[in-house]
N, C-alpha and C positions, 0 to 999 in steps of 0.2 A: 629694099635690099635686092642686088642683083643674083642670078646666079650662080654667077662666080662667089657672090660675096654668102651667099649660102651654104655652098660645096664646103669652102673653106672654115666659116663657122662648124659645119656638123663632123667636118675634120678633125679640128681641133678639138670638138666634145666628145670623139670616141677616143683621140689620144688623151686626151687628160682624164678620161675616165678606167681607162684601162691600165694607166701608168698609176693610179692613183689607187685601186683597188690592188696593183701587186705592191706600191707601198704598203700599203694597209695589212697586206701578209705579212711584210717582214718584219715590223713593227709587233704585229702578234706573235712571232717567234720569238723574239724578244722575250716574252712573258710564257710561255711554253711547262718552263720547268718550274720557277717560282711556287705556282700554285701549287703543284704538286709537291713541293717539297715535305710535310706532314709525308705523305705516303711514300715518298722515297726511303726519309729518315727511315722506318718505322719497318720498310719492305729490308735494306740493309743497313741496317745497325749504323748510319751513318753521322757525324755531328754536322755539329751549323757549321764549324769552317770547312767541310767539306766540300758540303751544297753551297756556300760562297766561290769557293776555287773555282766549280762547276763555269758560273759568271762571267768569273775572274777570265777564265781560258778564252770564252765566248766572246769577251769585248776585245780580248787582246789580238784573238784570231783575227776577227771582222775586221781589226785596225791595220792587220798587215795584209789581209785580203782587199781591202776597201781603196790601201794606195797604189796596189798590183794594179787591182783590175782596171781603173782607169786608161793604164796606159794600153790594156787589151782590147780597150771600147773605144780609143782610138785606132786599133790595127786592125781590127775584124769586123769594125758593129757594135753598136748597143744589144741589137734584137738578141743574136747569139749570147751574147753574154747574160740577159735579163734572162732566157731559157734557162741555162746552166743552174745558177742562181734558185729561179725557184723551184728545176727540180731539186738542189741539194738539198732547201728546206725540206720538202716532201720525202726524201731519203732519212734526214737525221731522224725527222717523226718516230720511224718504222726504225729505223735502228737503236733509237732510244726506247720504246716499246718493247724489244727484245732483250732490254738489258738486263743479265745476269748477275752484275756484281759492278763495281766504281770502277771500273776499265772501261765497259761499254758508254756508261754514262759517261766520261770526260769524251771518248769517241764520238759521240752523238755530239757533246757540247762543242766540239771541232767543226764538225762538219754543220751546224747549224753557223757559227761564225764565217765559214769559207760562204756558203749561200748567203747570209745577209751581208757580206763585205760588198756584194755586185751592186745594191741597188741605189745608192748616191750618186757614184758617177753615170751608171746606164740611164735612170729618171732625168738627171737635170740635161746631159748632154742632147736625147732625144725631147724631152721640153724646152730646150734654147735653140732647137733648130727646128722641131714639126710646130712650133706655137708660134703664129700670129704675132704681133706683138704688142696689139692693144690687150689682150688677150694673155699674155704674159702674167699680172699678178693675179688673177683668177686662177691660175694653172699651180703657179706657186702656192696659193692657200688651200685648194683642194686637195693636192696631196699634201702637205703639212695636216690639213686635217684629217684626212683617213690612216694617217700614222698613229693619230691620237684616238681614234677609233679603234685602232687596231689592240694599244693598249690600253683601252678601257674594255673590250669585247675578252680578252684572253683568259684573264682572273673568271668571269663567268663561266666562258665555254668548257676550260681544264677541269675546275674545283666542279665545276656542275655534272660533267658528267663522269670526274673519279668519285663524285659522292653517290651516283645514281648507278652507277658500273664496277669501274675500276679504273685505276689510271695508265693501265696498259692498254684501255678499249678509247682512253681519250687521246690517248697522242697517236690510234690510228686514225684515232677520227680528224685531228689537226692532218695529219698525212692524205686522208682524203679529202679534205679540203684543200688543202695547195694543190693536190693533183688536179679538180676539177681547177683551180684558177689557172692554173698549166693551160690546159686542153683549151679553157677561152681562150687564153694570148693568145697560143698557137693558131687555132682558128680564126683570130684577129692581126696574123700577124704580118698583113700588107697593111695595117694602119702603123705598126712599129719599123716598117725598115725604115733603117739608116744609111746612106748613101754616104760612106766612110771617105770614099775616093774624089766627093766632091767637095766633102766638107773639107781635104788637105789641097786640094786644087785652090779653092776657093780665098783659103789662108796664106796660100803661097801667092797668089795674083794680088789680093787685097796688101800684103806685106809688101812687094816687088812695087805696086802703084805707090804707097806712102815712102816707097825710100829706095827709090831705081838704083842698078849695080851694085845694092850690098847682098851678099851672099845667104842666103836662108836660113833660118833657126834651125837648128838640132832640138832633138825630139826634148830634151831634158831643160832649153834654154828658157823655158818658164820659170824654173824653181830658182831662177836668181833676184825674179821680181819682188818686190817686198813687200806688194799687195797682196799676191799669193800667201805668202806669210802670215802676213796682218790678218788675212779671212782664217786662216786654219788658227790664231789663236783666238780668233771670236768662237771660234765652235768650241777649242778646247776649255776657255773659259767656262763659258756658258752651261756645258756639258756637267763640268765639276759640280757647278749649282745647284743643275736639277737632279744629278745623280746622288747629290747629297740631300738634299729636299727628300727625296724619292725615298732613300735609303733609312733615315734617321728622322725624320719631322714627326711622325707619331711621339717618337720615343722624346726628343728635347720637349715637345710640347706635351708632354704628361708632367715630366719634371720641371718647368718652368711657369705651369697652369694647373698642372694637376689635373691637365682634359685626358679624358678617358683614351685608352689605345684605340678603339672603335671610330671615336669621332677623330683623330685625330689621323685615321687612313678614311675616315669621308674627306677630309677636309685635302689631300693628296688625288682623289676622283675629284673633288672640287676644282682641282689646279688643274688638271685635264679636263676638265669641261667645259674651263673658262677659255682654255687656251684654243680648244680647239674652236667656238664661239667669236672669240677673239680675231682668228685667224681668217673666218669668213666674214668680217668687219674689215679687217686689215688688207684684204684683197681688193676692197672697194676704194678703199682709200689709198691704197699704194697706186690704183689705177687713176681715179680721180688726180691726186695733190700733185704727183710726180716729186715728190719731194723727202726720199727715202732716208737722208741722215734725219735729219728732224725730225719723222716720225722714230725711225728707231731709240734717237736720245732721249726724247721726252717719256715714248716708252717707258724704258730703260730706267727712266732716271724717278719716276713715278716707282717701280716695282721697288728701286733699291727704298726710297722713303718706307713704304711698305715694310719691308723685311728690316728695318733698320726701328722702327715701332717695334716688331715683335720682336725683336732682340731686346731691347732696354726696358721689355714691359711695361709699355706707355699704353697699353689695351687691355682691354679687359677678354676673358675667355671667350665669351658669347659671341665676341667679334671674329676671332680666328676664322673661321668659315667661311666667311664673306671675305677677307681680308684674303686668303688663298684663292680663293675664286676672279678676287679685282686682280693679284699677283699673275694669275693665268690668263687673264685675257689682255694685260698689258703685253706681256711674252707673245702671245700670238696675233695682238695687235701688227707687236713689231716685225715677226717673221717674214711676211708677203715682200716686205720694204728691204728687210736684210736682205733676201734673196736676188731682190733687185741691183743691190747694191755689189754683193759677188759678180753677178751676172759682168759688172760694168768692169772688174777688174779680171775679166777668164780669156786668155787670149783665142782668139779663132783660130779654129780645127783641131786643139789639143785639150777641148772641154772635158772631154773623159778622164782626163790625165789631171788636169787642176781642180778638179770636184774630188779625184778619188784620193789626192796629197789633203786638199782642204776638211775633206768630211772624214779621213781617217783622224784628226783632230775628234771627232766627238768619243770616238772609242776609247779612247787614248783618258780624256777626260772622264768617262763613266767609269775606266778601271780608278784611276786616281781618285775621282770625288770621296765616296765611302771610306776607302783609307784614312784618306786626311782629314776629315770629320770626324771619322770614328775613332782616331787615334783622339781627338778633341775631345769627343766624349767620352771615351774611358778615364779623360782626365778630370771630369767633375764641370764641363764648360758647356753646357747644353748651348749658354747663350751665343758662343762663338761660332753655331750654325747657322744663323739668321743675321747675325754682324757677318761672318765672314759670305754669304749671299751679296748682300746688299754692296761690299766690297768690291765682290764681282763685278756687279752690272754697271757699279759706276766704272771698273776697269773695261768693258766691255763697252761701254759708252764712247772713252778714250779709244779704243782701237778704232772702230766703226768712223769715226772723225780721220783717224792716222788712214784710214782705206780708205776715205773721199776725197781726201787731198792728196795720195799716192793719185787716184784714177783721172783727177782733174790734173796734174801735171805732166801724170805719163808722156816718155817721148821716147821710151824705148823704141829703136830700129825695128828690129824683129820683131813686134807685136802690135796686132790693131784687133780692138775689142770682138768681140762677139756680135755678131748682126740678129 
């Protein structure tokens, strides 16, 4: 190894570590309030649809914060905008810690949505331009899995230390912790700039080479491509899934097995350990095979089997476990490969802007999932969680095909892929 080819290796390992560890924050904010909910309720006389709305606000914030901010990490920077970002998280902390009454708290659950809406487009745009590109799904999986760190890590750190404290001494302690991950970036932040101005030079010269005398795309001329499209409904799919998994699978799978509520939120850490497991698999192979629909369909098409057994109860209890755990590392099998496949339909220099339209899809999708399941399950249908999962993926299969064959025919003027 020369180097050169060294420099640019230990480059890439501080950017994909550093972009990967403030994923991994925002992912734990995510789970912030949840755990605390027992001592919210209890602190003000609150009910469960209360502390849902809390969520509710949360996902829906991040989903109009998520397609902003893209087009502002186009105009200014990633780096700026990643800063913003996780000081907000660090604010919400201390301002939900202070709350007096369900005013503060929705306030908090605001401002924890404006900060986690930054970090889709700031991550992928500075990973599709600071990352190598043999180097590309390795980058992809390691953040993918520090997101699932982050929510596996949070139920611990909240519930642990409002049972050993209080839950106003745990969300200063989340507050001190996204400060110190602050103070790294910042301290690391010549490995994060983004050279905004070369990334639009770049996309203007590469567009003007593949199609001389036509006049340049306007800032917005992505959102007519219907790959752009096709990706934001894999995420919104997909999202429904896991936010309905997430939300309801203890519960169907008491009433469909009779498995206790206990294993039946193992069996949900199961799905997060498989996926996150999954995903440093799926990085090796999405670099190796280069052959990212095929992994995703097979994926895909494996989990829906899966979910489509626990649906019709062709399994027995003892299985679920395992059965959640092969369901999660299929998912994060496919992940490294999905992203690859985004990647192929993002036009150059306006990554900020088609990440933060595309991944506001999953917000979008985590407010809906729970609704629409849960409206199922009120209705006496526990099995229509796991039937309509399995539905998904096979829909999710279908798009991901509709997005290889948009990116293989691409002949749009104005757009030439992502380098």
């Amino acid at each position: 190894m020369t180097v050169t080819q060294a420099s640019a290796r230990a480059s890439d390992v501080r950017v994909i570590s550093l972009l990967s560890l403030a994923h991994g924050s925002s992912h734990f904010f995510h789970l912030i309030l949840p755990p605390l909910f027992p001592w919210l309720k209890a602190e003000f006389a609150l009910s469960y649809a209360e502390l849902g709305l809390l969520m509710s606000v949360f996902f829906v914030v991040s989903c109009i914060v998520q397609a902003a901010s893209g087009f502002l990490v186009d105009r200014i920077g990633a780096r700026p905008v990643l800063f913003v970002g996780v000081g907000l998280l660090a604010l919400s902390a201390v301002v939900l810690s202070q709350s007096n009454g369900y005013a503060v708290l929705m306030l908090g659950a605001v401002i924890v949505g404006c900060g986690n809406g930054v970090f889709h487009p700031v991550d992928y745009t500075l990973i599709n331009h600071k990352i190598s590109l043999p180097r590309l799904p390795y980058a992809y999986s390691a953040h993918g899995v520090t997101g699932y760190l982050g929510w596996a890590a949070a139920p611990v750190f909240m519930a642990g230390i409002a049972a050993w404290s209080d839950w106003r001494v745990a969300l200063l302690s989340a507050a001190v912790l996204e400060a110190a991950i602050l103070l790294l970036l910042w301290l690391n932040r010549g490995d994060l700039f983004d050279d905004v101005k070369s990334r639009r030079a770049g996309s203007a010269e590469a567009a003007q080479k593949a199609n001389p005398g036509l006049a340049p795309a306007g800032t917005f001329a992505f959102l007519k491509l219907t790959a752009v499209w096709l990706c934001w409904l894999f995420f919104f799919f997909s999202m429904i899934a896991m936010a309905g998994i997430q939300s309801f699978a203890p519960s169907a799978l008491n009433q469909l097995y009779a498995i206790p509520l206990t294993t039946g939120n193992f069996s949900i850490t199961l799905l997060a350990l498989g996926s996150a497991a999954g995903m440093i698999l799926g990085g090796i192979i999405a670099a190796k095979l280069k052959m990212p629909d095929r992994i995703v369909g097979i994926c895909l098409f494996v989990c829906a089997i899966l979910g489509l057994l626990i649906g019709i109860e062709l399994v027995t209890s003892a299985l679920i476990p395992s059965l959640f755990f092969a369901i999660g590392c299929g998912l994060g099998i496919a992940a490294p490969s999905r992203d690859m496949m985004i990647r192929a339909a993002t036009p150059q220099g306006v990554s900020g802007s088609v990440y933060g339209i595309i991944y506001s899809g999953i917000d979008l999708g985590a407010a809906v999932g729970p609704l629409l399941f849960g409206i199922l399950l009120d209705a006496g249908k526990p099995n229509s969680l796991f039937l309509g999962v399995a539905f998904l993926q096979l829909l999710l299969i279908l798009t991901a095909v509709k997005v290889v064959a948009q990116n293989a025919g691409a002949s749009a003027p104005s757009t030439s892929k992502a380098a």
